[in-house]
C-alpha positions as CSV (number, residue, x, y, z in Angstrom):
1,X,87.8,130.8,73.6
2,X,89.2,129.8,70.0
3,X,87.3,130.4,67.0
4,X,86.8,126.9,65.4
5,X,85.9,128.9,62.2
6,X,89.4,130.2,62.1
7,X,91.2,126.5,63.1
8,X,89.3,125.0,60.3
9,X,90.9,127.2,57.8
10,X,94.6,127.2,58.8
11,X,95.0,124.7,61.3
12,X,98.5,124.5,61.0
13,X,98.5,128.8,62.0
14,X,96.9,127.4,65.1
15,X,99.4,125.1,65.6
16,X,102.3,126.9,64.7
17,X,101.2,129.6,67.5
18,X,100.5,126.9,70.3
19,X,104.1,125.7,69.8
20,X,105.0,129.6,70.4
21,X,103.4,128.9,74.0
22,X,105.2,125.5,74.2
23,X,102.3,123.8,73.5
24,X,101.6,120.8,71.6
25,X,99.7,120.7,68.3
26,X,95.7,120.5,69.2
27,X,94.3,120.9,65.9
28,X,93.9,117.6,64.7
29,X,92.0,116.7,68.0
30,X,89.9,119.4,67.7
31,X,88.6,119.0,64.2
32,X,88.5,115.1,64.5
33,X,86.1,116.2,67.4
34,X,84.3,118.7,65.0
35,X,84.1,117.2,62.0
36,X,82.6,113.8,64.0
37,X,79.9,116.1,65.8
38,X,78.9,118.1,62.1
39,X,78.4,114.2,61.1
40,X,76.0,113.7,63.5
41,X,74.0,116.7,63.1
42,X,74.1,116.3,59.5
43,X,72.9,112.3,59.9
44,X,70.0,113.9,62.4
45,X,68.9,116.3,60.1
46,X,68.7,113.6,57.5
47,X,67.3,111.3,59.5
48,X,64.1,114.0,60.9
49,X,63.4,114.4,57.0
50,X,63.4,110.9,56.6
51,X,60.8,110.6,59.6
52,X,58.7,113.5,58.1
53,X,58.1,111.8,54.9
54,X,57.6,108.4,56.3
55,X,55.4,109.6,58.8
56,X,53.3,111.1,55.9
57,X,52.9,108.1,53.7
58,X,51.8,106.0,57.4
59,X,48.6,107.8,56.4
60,X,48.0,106.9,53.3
61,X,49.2,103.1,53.5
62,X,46.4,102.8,56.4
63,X,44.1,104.6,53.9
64,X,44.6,102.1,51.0
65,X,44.2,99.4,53.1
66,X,48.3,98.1,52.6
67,X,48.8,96.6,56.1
68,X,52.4,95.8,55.7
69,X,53.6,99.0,54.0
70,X,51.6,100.4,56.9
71,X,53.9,98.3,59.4
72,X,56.6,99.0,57.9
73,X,56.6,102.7,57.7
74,X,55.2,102.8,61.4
75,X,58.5,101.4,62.6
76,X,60.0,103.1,60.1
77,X,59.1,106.3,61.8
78,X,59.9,104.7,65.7
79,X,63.6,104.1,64.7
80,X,64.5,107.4,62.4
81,X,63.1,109.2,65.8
82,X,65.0,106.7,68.3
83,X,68.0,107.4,65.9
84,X,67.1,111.1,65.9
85,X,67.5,111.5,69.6
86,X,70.7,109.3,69.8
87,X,72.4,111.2,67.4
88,X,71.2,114.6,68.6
89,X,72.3,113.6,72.0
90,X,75.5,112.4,70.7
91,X,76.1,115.9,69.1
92,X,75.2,117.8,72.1
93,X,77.5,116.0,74.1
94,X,80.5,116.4,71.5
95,X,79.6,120.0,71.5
96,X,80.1,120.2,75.0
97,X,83.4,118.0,75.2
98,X,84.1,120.5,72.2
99,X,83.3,124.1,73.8
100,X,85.3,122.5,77.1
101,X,88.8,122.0,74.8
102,X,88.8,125.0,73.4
103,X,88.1,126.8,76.6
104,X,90.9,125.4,78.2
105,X,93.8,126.3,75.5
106,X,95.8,129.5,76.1
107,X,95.1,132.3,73.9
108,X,97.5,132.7,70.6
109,X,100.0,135.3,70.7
110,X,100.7,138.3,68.4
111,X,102.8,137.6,65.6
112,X,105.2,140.7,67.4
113,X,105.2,139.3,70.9
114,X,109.0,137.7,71.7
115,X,109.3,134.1,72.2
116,X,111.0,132.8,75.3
117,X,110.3,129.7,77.1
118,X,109.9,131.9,80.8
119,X,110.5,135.3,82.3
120,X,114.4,135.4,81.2
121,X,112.8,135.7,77.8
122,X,110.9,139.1,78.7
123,X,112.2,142.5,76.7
124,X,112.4,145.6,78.3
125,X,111.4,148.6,76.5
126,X,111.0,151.1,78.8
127,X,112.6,152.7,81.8
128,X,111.9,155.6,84.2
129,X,113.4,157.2,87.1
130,X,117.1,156.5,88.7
131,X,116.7,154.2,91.6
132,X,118.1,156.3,94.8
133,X,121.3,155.5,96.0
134,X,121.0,154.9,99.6
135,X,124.0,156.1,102.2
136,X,122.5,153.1,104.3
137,X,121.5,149.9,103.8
138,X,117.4,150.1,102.7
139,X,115.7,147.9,104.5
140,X,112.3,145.3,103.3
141,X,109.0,147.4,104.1
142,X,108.5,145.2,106.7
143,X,111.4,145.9,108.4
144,X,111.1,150.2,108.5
145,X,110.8,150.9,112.4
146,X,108.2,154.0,111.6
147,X,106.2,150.7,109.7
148,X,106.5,148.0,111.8
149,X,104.0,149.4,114.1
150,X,101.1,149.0,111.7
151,X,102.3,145.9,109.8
152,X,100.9,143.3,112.3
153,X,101.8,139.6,110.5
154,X,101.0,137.5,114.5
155,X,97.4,139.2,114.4
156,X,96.5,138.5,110.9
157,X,98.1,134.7,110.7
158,X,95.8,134.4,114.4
159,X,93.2,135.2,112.9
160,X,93.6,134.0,109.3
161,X,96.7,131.7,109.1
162,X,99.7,132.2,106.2
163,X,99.8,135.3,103.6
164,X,97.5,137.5,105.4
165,X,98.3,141.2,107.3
166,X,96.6,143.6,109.9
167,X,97.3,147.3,108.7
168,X,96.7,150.1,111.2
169,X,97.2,153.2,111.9
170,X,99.5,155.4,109.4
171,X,100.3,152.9,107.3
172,X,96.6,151.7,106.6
173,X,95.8,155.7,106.1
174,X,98.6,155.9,103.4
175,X,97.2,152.7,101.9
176,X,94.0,154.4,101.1
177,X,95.0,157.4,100.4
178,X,97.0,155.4,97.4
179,X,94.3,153.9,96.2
180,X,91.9,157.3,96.2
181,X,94.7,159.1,94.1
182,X,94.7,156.0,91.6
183,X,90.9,156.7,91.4
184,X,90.4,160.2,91.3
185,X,93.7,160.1,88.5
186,X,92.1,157.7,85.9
187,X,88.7,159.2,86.3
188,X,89.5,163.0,86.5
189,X,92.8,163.0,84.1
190,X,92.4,159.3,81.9
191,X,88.9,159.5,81.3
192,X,87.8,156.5,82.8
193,X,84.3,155.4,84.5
194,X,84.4,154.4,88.0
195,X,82.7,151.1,89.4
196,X,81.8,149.4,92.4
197,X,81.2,145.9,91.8
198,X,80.3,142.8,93.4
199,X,83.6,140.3,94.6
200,X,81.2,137.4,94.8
201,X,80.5,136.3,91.2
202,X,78.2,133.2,89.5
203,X,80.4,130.3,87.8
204,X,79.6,132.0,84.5
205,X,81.2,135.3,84.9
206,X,84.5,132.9,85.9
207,X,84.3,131.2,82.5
208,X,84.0,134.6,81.0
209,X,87.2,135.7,82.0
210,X,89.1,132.3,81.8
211,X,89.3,131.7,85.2
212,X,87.2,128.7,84.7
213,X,87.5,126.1,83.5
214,X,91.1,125.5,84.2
215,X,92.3,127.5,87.1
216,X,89.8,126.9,89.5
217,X,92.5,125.7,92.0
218,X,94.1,129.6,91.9
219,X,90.5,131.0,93.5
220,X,87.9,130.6,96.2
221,X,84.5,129.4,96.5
222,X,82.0,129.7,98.6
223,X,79.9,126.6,100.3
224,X,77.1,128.2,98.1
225,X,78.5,128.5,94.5
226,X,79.9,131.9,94.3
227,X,83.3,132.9,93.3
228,X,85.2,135.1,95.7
229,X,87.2,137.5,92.5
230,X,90.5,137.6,92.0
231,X,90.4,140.9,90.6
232,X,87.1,143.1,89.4
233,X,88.5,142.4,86.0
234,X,86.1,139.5,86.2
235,X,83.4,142.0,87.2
236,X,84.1,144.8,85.1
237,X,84.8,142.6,81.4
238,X,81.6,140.4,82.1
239,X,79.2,143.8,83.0
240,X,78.6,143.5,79.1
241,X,78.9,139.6,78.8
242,X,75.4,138.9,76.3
243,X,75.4,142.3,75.3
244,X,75.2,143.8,71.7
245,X,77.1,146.9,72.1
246,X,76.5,150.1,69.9
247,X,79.8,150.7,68.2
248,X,79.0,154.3,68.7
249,X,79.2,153.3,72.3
250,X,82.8,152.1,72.2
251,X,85.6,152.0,74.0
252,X,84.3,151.5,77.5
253,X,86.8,152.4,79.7
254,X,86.0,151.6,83.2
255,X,88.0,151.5,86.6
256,X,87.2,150.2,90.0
257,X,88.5,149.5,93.3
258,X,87.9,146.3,95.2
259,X,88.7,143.7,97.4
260,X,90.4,140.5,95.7
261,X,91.1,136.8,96.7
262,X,93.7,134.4,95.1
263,X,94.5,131.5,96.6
264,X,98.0,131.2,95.2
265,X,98.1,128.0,94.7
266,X,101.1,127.7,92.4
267,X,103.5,129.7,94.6
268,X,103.9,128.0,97.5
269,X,107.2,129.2,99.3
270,X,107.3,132.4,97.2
271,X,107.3,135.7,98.7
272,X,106.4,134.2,102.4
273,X,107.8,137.1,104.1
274,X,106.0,140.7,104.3
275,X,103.2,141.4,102.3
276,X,104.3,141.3,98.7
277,X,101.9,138.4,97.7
278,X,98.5,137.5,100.0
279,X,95.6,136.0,99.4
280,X,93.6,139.2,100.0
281,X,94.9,142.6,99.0
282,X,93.6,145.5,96.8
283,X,93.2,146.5,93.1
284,X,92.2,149.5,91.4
285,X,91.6,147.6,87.5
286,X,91.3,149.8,84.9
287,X,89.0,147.4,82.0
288,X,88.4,148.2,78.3
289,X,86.0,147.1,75.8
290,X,86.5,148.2,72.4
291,X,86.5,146.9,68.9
292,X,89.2,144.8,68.1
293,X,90.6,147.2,65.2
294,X,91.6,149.5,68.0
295,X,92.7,147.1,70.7
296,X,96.4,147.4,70.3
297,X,95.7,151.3,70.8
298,X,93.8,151.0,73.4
299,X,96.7,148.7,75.0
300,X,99.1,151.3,74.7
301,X,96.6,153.8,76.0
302,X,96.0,151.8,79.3
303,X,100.1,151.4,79.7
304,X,100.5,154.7,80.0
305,X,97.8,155.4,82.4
306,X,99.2,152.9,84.7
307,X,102.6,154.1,84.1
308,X,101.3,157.8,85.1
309,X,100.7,156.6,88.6
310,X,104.4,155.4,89.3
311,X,105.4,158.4,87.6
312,X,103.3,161.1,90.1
313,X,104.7,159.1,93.0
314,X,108.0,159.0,91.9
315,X,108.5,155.5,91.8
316,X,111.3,154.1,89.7
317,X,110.0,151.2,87.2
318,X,110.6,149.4,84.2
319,X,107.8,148.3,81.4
320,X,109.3,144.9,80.1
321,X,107.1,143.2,77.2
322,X,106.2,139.4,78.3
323,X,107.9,136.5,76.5
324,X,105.3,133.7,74.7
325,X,106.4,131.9,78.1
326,X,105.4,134.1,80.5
327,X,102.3,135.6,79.5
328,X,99.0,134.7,81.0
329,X,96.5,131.9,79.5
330,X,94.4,134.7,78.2
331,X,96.2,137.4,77.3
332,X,97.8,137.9,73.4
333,X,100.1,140.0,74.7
334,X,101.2,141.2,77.9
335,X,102.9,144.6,79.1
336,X,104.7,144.1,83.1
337,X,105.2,147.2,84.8
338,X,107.9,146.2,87.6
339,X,108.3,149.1,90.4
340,X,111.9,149.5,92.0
341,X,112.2,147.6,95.4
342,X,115.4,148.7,96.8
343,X,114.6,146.8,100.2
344,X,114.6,143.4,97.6
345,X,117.0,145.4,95.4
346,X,115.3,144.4,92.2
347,X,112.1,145.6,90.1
348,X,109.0,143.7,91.1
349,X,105.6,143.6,89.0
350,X,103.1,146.3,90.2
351,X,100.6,146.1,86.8
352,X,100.1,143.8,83.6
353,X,98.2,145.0,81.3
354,X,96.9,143.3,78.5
355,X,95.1,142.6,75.9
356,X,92.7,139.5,74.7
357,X,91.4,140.4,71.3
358,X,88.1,138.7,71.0
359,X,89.4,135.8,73.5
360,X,87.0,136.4,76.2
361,X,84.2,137.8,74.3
362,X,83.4,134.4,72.8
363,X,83.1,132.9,76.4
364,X,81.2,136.0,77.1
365,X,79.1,136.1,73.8
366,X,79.7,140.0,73.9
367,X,79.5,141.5,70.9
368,X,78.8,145.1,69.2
369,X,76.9,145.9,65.8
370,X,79.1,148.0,63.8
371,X,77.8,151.7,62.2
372,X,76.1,150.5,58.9
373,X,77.4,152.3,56.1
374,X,76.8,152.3,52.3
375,X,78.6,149.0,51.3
376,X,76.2,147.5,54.4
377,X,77.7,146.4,57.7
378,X,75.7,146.2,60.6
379,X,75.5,142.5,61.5
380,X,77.1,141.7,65.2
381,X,81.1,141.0,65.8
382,X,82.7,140.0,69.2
383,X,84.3,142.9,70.8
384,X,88.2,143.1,72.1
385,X,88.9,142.8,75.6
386,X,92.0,144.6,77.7
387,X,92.5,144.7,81.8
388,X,95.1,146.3,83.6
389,X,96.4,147.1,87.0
390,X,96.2,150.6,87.7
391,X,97.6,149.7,90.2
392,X,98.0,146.7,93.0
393,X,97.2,148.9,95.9
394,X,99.4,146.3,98.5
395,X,102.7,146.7,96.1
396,X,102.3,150.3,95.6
397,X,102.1,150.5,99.1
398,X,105.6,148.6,99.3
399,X,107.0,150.3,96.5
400,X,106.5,153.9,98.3
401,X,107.3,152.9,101.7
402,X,110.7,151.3,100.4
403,X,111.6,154.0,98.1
404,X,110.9,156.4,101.0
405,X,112.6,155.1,103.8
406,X,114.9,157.5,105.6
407,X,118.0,156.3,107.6
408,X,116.4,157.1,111.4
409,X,113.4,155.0,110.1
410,X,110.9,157.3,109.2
411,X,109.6,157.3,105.6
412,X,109.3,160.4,103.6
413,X,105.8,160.3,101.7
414,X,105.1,161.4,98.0
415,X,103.8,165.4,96.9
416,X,100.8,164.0,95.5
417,X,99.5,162.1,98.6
418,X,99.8,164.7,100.8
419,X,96.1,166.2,100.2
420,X,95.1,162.8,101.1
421,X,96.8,163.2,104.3
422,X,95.0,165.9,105.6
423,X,98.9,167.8,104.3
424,X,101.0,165.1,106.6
425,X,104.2,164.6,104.7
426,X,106.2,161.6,106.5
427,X,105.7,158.5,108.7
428,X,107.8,159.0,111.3
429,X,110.6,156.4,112.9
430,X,108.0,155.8,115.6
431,X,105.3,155.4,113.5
432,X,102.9,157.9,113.5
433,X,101.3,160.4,110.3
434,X,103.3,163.8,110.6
């Protein structure tokens, strides 16, 4: 959510970084809004003193006997607290209108993310690994013999419908065994605190991370009111939602591994074959809370964790910075790590990771209370957000069988999974763990 403090003072810097986005100009509207509803209050809190000192001289007008003046004052004192409850009511319902705008405008980008209208404005900055060159044609993961035996699209869609899969077998073992090693890397060699959190959430911890107001459409919800989560980002930034933090206490780097649900509403006909975008999968999320002088670190920090994992399994990628067009409503800027497919021939997106300054810790009201020091300090700020894949456990699971497919249909499995493996070292052409 947007600081109104801050779009009071340069409202044309607010507007000048929504036309970044491609978005109109919304200051105006928003301090027409403002400025009407600090009215109101202001003509309330005028109007309550003007009740308290009528309703003191009602008193003494009965006292000296002054029957009119005593009339007078008496609905004198009905109206100012009539008008009182209008206007207050008034307020309350501007500062609602008020809170709902400002929750619903993307965040502002950094001054040094590029501008582009959509993903053809993106910049790569990094690349790692040489895609292998194939002596036959790679084939889709879907299409590997050894993985076609336990990729089962008829069972799920039975069961299910569109965008869902049945893993068995060798395939479902390397699956896990992906996202243990993700796990046991970011805890043992990054430092970070493993979770297990809920993936049914209140409507609140949906605003917190901006999945709410605007994109409910993108997730699910249950007949009861909860949220099914489209990543434990949503669990993992709101654990400190209402919280004053320690600064002593910061960064909190956590991690977790769950189940998450997305709808995909705004893809329809994208990706309908294998199981490169479903409406359940797995994420490990890596989350940070920090202070927002060290977010940008922090950013970088959390890149190169999730670039570690494509590097230990050798995959190939490609960390491109996303365009002012691209990025997502929340973020203020936006790494995309994009994993070499050579079934798809092209580099598809296995992690974002970004960062939201103090975006989502105003929805959250999450703050920390910096170390006091001699020049005083002390009183509360909003902490910086970041989340990250580290990584989409589904497209990793792609990304390795692809890269790993032999010409007789077997698939050759990377070093570091193979303690997870119980030592197996391939997927054979007829699909079994040898």
């Amino acid at each position: 959510m947007h600081d109104i403090k801050a779009i009071r003072e340069n409202p044309a810097a607010f507007d000048a970084a929504l036309a970044r986005r491609g978005l109109s100009a919304m200051s105006s509207q928003i301090l027409a809004l403002d400025a009407d509803r600090r009215a109101k209050i202001v003509a309330a809190e005028t109007a309550q003193a003007e009740q308290n000192r009528a309703s003191k001289e009602v008193g003494a007008a009965k006292a000296r006997g002054d029957e009119a003046e005593f009339e007078r004052l008496r609905a004198l004192v009905a109206q100012t607290k009539a008008d009182i409850a209008r206007l207050t009511a008034e307020a309350a319902e501007q500062d609602s209108t008020l809170r709902d705008l400002l929750m619903r405008i993307d965040n502002l980008p950094l001054p040094e993310v590029p501008d582009g209208a959509d993903e053809s404005g993106n910049v790569e900055i990094r690349r790692w690994g040489t895609p292998r060159a194939f002596d036959f044609t790679p084939r889709e993961h879907f299409d590997i013999p050894g993985v076609k035996p336990g990729m089962d699209f008829e069972t799920a869609a039975k069961l299910s419908g569109s965008r869902f899969v049945v893993l068995k077998g060798p395939v479902i073992r390397v699956h896990r065994a992906l996202a243990q090693f993700m796990l046991d890397t970011h805890v043992e060699e990054h430092g970070l605190t493993e979770m297990w959190t809920p993936v049914l959430v209140k409507d609140d911890a949906m605003y917190g991370t901006n999945q709410l107001p605007k994109f409910a459409e993108d997730s699910y919800q249950t007949t009861n009111g909860w949220w099914l989560i489209p990543t434990s980002e949503v669990t993992l930034t709101n654990s400190v939602a209402g919280d004053i933090l320690d600064e002593a206490t910061l960064p909190v780097r956590m991690t977790a591994h769950t189940q998450c649900f997305r709808s995909e509403a705004g893809s329809a006909g994208k990706d309908t074959a294998g199981m490169l975008r479903q409406h359940q999968f797995e994420k490990v999320e890596m989350v940070t809370i920090c202070t927002p002088e060290t977010h940008l670190d922090e950013q970088e920090r959390m890149r190169r964790c999730a670039e570690a994992i494509l590097e230990k399994l050798g995959i190939p990628y490609r960390t491109v910075v996303l365009c002012t067009g691209d990025m997502g409503f929340g973020a203020q800027r936006t790494y995309d790590l994009e994993a070499w497919l050579p079934g798809q021939n092209t580099y598809r997106e296995i992690s974002s990771v970004s960062t939201c300054g103090q975006f989502q810790a105003r929805r959250m009201n999450a703050r920390y209370r910096p170390a006091k020091t001699e020049n005083g300090g002390g009183k509360p700020e909003f902490v910086a957000t970041l989340n990250g894949s580290g990584l989409a456990v589904g497209r990793c699971l792609i990304a390795v069988l692809e890269n790993g497919q032999q010409a007789d249909g077997s698939v050759d499995l990377p070093a570091v999974l193979h303690p997870y493996l119980g030592g197996r070292t391939k997927i054979s052409a007829a699909g079994q763990l040898v």
